[in-house]
N, C-alpha and C positions, 0 to 999 in steps of 0.2 A: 504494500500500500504506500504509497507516493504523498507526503502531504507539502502544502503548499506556503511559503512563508511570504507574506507581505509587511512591508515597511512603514510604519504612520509615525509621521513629523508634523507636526504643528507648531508656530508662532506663538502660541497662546500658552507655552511653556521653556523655560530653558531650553537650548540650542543642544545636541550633544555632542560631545569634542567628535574628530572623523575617524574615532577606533571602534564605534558603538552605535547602534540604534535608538532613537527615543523610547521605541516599543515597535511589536512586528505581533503580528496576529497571525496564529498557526494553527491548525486541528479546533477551530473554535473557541481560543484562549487567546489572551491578551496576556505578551510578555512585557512588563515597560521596565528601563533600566533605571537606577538611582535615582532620587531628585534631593537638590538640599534643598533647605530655605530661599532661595537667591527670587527675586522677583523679575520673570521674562522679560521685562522690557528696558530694563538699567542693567541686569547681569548681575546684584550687588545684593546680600542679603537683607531682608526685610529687617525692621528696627524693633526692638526687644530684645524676648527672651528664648531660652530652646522651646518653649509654648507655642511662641508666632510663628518660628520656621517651622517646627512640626505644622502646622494649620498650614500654610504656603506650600510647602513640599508638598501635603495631599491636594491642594488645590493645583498645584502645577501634574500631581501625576492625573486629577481628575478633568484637568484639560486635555491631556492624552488621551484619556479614556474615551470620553467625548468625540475627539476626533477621530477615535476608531469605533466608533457607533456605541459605545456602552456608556456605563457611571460608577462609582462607589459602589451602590447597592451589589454590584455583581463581581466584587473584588472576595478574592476566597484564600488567596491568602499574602500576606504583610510579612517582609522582613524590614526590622528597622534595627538600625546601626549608632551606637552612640557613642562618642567620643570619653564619656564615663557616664558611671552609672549614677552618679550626683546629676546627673540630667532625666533618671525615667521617671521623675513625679511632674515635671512641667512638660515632656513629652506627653504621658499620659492626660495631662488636661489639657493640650491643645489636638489629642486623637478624640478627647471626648467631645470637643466643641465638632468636628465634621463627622464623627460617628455617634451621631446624636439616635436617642429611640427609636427615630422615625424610618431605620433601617434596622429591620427586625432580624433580621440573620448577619451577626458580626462577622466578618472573615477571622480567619485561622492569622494567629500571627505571633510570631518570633522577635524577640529583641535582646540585643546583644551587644555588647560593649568590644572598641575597638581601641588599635592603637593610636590611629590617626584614620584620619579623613580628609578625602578633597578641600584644598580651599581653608583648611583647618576647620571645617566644620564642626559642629556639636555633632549635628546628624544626618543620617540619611539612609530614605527611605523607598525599595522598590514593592514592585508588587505585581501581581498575577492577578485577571480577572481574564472573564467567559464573556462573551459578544453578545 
């Protein structure tokens, strides 16, 4: 069986360096690669705390999603990456400001402390979702 990989790039989210895809959609899944905080149209992270890039990061991966026909609701599963773990209590309340009740089936999700990150980021977050 032969399956088929398409490429989705959108404006409406960070740009991605030319070693990677934004995301590619394959066998009915949605792969999107990393996003930080950085807001798409300055390149430069949003102003705050690891709270507001968390919230940003899903907003730029849910731009992705968007432009490959889906949204949040149909993200299944979450890896997030954090620069330490003195950052999962404000991650945590900026995932609950965009994973609010009103999506009944939370995705599956992993978080994990690294040693560095792009950019020196706090965090950052890819994810899987269904079309």
């Amino acid at each position: 069986m032969s399956s088929t990989k398409v490429a989705v790039l959108t404006p409406d989210a960070p740009a991605p360096n030319n070693l990677m895809s934004q995301s590619i959609i394959c066998n009915g899944m949605i792969y999107c690669s990393g996003s930080l905080g950085l807001n798409p149209k300055t390149g430069t992270f949003v102003p705050g705390d690891a709270s507001d890039r968390t919230v940003q990061a899903l907003r730029n991966l849910e731009a992705i999603l968007k432009a490959a026909g889906s949204d949040l609701s149909k993200a299944v599963k979450i890896n997030i990456f954090v620069s330490s773990m003195d950052h999962y209590a404000k991650v945590n309340e900026g995932y609950a400001k965009v994973f609010t009740d009103d999506i009944k089936i939370k995705p599956c999700r992993t978080c994990v402390a690294v040693a560095k990150l792009p950019l020196d980021a706090e965090l950052e977050i890819d994810l899987i979702a269904s079309v």
